[in-house]
TIRO-2110 file (N, C-alpha, C; in Angstrom, 1 decimal):
// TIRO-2110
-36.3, 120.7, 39.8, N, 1, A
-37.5, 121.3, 39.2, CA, 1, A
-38.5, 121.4, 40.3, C, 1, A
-39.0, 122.7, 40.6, N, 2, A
-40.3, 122.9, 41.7, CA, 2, A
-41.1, 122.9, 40.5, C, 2, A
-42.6, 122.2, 41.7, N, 3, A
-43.6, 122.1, 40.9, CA, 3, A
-44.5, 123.3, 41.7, C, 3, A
-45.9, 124.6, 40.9, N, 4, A
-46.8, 125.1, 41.8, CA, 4, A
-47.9, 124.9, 41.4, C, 4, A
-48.7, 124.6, 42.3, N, 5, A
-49.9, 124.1, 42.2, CA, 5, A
-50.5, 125.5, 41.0, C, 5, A
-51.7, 125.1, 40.2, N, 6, A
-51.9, 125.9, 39.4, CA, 6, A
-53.1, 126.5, 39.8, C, 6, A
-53.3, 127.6, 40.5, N, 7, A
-54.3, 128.7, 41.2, CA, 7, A
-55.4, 128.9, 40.0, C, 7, A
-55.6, 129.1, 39.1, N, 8, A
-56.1, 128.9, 38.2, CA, 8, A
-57.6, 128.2, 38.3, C, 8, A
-57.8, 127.0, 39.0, N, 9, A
-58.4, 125.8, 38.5, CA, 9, A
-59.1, 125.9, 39.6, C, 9, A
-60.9, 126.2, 39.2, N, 10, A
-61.7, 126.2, 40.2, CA, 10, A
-62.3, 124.4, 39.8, C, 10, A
-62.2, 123.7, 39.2, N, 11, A
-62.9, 122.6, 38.9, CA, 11, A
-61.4, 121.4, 39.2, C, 11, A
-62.9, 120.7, 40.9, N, 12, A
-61.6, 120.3, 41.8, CA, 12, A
-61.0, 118.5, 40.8, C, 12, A
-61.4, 118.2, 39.8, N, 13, A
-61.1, 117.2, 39.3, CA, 13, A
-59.8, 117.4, 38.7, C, 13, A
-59.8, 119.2, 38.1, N, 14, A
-58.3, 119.3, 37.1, CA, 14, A
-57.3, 119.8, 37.8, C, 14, A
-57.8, 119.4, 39.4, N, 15, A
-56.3, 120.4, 40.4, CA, 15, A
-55.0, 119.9, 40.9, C, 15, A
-55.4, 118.6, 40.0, N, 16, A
-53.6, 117.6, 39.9, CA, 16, A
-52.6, 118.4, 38.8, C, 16, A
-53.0, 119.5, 38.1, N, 17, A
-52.6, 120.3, 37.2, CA, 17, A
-51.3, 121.2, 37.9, C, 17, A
-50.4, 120.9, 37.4, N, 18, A
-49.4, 121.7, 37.8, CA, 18, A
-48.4, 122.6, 36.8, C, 18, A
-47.9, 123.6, 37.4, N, 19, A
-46.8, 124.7, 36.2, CA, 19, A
-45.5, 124.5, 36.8, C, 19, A
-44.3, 124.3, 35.5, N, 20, A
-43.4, 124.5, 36.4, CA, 20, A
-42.8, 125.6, 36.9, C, 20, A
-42.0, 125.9, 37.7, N, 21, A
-41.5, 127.3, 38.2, CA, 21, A
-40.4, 127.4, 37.7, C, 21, A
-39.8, 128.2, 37.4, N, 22, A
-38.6, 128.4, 36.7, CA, 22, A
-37.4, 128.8, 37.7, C, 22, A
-37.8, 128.8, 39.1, N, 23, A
-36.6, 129.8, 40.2, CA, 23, A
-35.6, 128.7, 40.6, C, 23, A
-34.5, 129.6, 40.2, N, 24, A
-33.4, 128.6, 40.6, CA, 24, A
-32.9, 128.1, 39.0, C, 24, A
-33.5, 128.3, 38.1, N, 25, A
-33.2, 128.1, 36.4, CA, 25, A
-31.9, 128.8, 35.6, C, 25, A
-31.1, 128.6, 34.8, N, 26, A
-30.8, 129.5, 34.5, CA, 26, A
-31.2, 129.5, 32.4, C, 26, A
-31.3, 130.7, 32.0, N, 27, A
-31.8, 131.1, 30.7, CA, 27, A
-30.9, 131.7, 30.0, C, 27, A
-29.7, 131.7, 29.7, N, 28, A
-28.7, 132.3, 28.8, CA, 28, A
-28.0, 132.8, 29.9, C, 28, A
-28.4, 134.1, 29.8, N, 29, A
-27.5, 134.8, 30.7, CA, 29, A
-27.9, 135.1, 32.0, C, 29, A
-29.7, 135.0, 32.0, N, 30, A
-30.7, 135.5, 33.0, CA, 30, A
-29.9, 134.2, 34.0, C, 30, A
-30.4, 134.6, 35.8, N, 31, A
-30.7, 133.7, 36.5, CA, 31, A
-32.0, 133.9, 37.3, C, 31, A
-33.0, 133.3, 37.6, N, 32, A
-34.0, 133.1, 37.7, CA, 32, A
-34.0, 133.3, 39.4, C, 32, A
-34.2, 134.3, 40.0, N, 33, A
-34.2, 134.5, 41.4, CA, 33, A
-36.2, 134.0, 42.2, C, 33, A
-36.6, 135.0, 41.9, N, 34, A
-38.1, 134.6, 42.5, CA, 34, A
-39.3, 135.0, 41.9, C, 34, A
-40.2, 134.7, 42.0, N, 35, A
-41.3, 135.0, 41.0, CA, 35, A
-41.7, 136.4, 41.6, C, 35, A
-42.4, 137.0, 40.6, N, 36, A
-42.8, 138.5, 40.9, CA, 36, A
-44.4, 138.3, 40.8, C, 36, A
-45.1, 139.3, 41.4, N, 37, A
-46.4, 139.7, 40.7, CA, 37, A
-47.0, 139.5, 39.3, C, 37, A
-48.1, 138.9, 38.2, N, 38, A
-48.3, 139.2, 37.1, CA, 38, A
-48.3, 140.4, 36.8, C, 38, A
-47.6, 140.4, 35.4, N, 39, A
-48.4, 141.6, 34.7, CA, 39, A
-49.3, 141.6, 33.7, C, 39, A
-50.4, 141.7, 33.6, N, 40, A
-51.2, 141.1, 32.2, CA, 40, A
-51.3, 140.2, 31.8, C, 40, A
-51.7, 139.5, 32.9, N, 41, A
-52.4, 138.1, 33.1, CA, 41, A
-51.0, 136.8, 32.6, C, 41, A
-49.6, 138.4, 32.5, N, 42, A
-48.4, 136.9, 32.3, CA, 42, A
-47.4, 136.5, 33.6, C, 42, A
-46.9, 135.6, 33.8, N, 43, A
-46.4, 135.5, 34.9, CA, 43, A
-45.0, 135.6, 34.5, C, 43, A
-44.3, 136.5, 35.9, N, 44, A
-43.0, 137.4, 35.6, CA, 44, A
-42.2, 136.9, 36.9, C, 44, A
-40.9, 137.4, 36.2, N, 45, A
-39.8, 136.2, 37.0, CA, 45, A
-39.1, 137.8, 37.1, C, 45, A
-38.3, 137.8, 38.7, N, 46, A
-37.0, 138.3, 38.9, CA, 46, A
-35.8, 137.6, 38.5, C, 46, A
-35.4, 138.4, 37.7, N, 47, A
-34.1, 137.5, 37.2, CA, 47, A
-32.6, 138.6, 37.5, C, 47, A
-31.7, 137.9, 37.5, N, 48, A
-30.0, 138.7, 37.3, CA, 48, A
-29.2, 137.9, 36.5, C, 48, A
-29.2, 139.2, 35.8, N, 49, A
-28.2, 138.7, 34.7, CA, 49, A
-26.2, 138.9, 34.9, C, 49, A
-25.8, 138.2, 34.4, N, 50, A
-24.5, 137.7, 34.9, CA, 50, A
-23.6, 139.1, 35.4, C, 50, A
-24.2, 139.6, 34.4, N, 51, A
-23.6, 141.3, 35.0, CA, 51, A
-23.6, 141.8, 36.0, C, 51, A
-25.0, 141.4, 36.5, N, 52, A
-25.1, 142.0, 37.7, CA, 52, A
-26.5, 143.2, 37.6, C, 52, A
-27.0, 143.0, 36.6, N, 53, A
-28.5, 144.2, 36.0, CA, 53, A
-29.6, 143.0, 36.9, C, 53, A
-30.3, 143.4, 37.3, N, 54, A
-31.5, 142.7, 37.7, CA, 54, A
-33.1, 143.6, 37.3, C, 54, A
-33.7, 142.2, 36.4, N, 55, A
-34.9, 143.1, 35.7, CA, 55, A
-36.2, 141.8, 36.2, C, 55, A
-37.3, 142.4, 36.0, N, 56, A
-38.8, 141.3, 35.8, CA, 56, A
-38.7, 141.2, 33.9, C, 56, A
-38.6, 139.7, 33.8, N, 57, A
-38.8, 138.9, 32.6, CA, 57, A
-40.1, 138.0, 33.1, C, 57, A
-40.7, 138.0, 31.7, N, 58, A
-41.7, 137.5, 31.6, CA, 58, A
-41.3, 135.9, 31.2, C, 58, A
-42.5, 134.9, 31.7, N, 59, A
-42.0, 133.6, 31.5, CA, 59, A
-41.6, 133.3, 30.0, C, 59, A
-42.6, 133.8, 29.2, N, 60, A
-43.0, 133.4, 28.0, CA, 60, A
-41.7, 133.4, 27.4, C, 60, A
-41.0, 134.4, 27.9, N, 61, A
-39.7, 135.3, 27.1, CA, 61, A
-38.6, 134.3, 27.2, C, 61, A
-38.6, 134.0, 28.8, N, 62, A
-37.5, 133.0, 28.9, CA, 62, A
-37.6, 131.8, 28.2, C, 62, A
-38.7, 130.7, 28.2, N, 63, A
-39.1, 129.3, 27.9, CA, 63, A
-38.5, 129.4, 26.2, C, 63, A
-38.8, 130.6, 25.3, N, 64, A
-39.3, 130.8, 24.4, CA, 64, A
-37.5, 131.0, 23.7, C, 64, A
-36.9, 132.0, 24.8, N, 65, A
-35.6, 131.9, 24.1, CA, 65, A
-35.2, 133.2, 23.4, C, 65, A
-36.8, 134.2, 23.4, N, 66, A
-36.0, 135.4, 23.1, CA, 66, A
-35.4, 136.5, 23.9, C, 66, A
-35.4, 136.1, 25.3, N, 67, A
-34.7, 137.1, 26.0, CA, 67, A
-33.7, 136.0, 26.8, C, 67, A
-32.3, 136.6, 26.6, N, 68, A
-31.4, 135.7, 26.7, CA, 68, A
-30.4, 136.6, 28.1, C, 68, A
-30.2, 137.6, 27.8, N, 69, A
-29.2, 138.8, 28.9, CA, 69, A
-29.9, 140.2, 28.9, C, 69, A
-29.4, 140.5, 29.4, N, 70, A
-30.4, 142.1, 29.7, CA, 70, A
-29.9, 143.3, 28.7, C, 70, A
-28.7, 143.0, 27.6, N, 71, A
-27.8, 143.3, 26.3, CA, 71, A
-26.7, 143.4, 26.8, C, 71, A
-26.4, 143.3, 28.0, N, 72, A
-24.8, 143.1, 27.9, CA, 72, A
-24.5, 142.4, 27.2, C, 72, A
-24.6, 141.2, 26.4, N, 73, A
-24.0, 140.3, 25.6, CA, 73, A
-23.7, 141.3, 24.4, C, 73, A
-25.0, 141.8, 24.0, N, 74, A
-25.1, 142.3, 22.7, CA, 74, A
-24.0, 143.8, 22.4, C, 74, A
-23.5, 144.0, 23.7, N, 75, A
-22.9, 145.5, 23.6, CA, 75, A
-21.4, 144.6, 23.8, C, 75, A
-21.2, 143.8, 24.3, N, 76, A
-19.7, 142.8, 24.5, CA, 76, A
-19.6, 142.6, 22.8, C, 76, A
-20.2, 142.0, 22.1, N, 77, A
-20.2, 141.5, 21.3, CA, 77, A
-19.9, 142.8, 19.9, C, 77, A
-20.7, 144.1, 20.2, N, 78, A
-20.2, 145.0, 19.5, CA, 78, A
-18.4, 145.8, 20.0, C, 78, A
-18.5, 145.6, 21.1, N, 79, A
-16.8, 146.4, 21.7, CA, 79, A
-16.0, 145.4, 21.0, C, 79, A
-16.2, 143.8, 21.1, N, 80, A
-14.7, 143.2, 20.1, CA, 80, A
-14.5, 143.3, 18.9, C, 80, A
-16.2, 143.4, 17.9, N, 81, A
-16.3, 144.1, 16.6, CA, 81, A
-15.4, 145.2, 16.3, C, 81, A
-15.7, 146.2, 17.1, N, 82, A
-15.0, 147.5, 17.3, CA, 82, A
-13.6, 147.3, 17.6, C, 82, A
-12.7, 146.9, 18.6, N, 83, A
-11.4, 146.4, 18.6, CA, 83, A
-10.5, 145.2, 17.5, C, 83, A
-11.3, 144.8, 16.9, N, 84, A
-10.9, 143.7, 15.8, CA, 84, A
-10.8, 145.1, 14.7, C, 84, A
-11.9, 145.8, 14.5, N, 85, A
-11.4, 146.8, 13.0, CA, 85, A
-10.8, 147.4, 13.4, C, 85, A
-10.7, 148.1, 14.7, N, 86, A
-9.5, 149.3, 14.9, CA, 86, A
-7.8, 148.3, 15.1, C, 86, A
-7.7, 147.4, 15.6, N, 87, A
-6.8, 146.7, 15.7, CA, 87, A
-6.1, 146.5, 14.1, C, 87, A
-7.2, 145.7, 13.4, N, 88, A
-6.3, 146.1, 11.8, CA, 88, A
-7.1, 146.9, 10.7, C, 88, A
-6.8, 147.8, 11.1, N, 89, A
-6.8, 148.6, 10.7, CA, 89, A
-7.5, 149.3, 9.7, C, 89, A
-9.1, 148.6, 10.4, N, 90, A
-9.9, 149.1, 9.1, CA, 90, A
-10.8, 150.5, 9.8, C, 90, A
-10.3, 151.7, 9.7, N, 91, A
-10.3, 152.9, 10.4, CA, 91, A
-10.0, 154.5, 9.5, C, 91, A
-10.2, 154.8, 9.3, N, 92, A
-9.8, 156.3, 8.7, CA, 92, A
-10.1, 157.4, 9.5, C, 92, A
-9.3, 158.3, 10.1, N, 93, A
-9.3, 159.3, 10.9, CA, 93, A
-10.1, 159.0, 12.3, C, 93, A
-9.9, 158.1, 12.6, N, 94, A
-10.3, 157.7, 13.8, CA, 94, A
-11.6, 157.1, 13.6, C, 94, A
-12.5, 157.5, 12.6, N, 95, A
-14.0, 156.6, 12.3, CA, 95, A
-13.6, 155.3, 11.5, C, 95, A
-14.3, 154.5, 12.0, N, 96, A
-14.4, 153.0, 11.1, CA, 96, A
-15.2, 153.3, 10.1, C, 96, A
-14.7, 152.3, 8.8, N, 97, A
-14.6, 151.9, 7.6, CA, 97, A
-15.0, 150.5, 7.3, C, 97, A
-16.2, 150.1, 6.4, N, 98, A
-16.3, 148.7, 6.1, CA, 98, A
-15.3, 148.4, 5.6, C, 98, A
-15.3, 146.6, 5.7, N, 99, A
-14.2, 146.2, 5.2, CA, 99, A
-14.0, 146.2, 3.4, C, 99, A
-13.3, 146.5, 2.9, N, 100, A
-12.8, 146.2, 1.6, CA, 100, A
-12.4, 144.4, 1.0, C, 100, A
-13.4, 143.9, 0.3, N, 101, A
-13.2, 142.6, 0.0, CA, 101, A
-12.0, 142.7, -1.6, C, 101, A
END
C-alpha cells in the first residue's frame, strides 16, 4: 500500500493526513496502472482491464465496487447465455426463444 501526502491541506497541524493510492491494486477486472489528472475535483486512475481495454476510472467507482471491467465480463457472460440456448435448443429459425418451464 502507497501512502500520498494529501495536497489538499493548507493547515500545517492536519498535514499528517494521508490518501491511499490505489496503483499497483487490482479491482475486479481493472488493474490500477498510474494516477491521471482530476476530473471534477475527482481523482482518476489509469486502469487495464484484463482484456487489454485501457480507460481513466474514477476512484470513487473503484473503492465503491461499481465499476468492475470495462464490459467485457458483461458481453462474456451474454456469448455463454447465447451458446447454452443455442446448444439446447431453445431457438426457432435461427432466433432464440425463452425458455418454456
Amino acid at each position: 500500500m502507497i501512502l500520498e501526502p494529501h495536497s489538499g491541506i493548507k493547515d500545517p497541524r492536519k498535514a499528517h493526513r494521508t490518501k491511499k493510492c490505489f496503483v499497483g491494486e487490482r479491482f475486479g477486472r481493472w488493474e490500477v496502472l498510474l494516477r491521471a489528472p482530476n476530473k471534477d475535483h475527482h481523482i482518476v486512475y489509469w486502469c487495464k482491464c484484463v482484456c487489454g481495454y485501457t480507460a481513466r476510472v474514477e476512484k470513487r467507482s473503484l473503492a465503491s465496487g461499481r465499476s468492475k471491467s470495462c464490459g467485457c465480463y458483461k458481453s462474456e457472460l451474454n456469448s455463454k447465455e447465447f451458446k447454452y440456448k443455442w446448444d439446447n435448443g431453445l431457438h426457432k429459425n435461427g432466433k432464440l426463444i425463452s425458455e418454456r418451464k
